[in-house]
N, C-alpha and C positions, 0 to 999 in steps of 0.2 A: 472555439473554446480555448482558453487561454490557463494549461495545468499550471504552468507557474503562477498566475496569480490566484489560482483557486487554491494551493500549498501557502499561498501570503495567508489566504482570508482564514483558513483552516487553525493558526496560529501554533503551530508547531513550535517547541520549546525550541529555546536555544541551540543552536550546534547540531539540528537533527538534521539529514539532508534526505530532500525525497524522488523519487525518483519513480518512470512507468516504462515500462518496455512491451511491445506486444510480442507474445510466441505463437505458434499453429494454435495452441490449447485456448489464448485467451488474452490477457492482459494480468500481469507482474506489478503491480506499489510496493513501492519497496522504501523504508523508514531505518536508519542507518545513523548511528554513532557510534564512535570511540570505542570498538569492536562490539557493538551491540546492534541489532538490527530485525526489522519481523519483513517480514513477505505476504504480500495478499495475495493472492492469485483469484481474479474472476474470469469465468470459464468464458468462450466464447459466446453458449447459451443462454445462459446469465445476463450478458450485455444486452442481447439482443432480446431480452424477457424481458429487461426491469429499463432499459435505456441508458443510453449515453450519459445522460448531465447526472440521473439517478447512480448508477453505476461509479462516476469517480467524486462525486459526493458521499456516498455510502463508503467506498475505500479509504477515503481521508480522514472520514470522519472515526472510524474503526484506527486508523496507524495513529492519530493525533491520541486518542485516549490512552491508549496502548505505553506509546512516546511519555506521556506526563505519567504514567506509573511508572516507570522502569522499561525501554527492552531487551529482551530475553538477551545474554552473550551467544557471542555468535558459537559454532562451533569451531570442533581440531581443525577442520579444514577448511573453517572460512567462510563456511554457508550459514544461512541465517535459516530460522525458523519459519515455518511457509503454513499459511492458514488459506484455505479454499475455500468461494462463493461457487457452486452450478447453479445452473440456471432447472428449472423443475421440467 
């Protein structure tokens, strides 16, 4: 699975940049500009409920909409706002 072109086909406004990191909890998308940014966090359970290609579909599709309204400014220190999927 190729995230970068799955962030092409997703059409993310201009200038937004996206980005996935895995932690112990799960997996991090992260949708970022010009000090504005959101956080999805889907838990490890979550992935392994709803699957792989569902899961960073679901993600992008959720930071892409997000992106064309406005995102949230980041905070004093730099952290962005973080929205979480568990898994049931």
């Amino acid at each position: 699975m190729d995230f970068a072109r799955q962030v092409e086909l997703a059409r993310f406004p201009a200038g937004v940049t996206v980005t996935v990191r895995q932690t112990p909890d799960g997996r991090i998308f992260q949708a970022a500009q010009s000090g504005r940014g959101l956080e999805l966090m889907v838990t490890t359970d979550a992935v392994k409920m709803y699957g792989e290609g569902p899961t960073v579909a679901l993600a992008l599709e959720r930071l892409s909409k997000v992106s064309e309204a406005g995102l949230p400014e980041a905070g004093e220190d730099g952290s962005y706002v973080r929205a979480v999927f568990v898994g049931d």
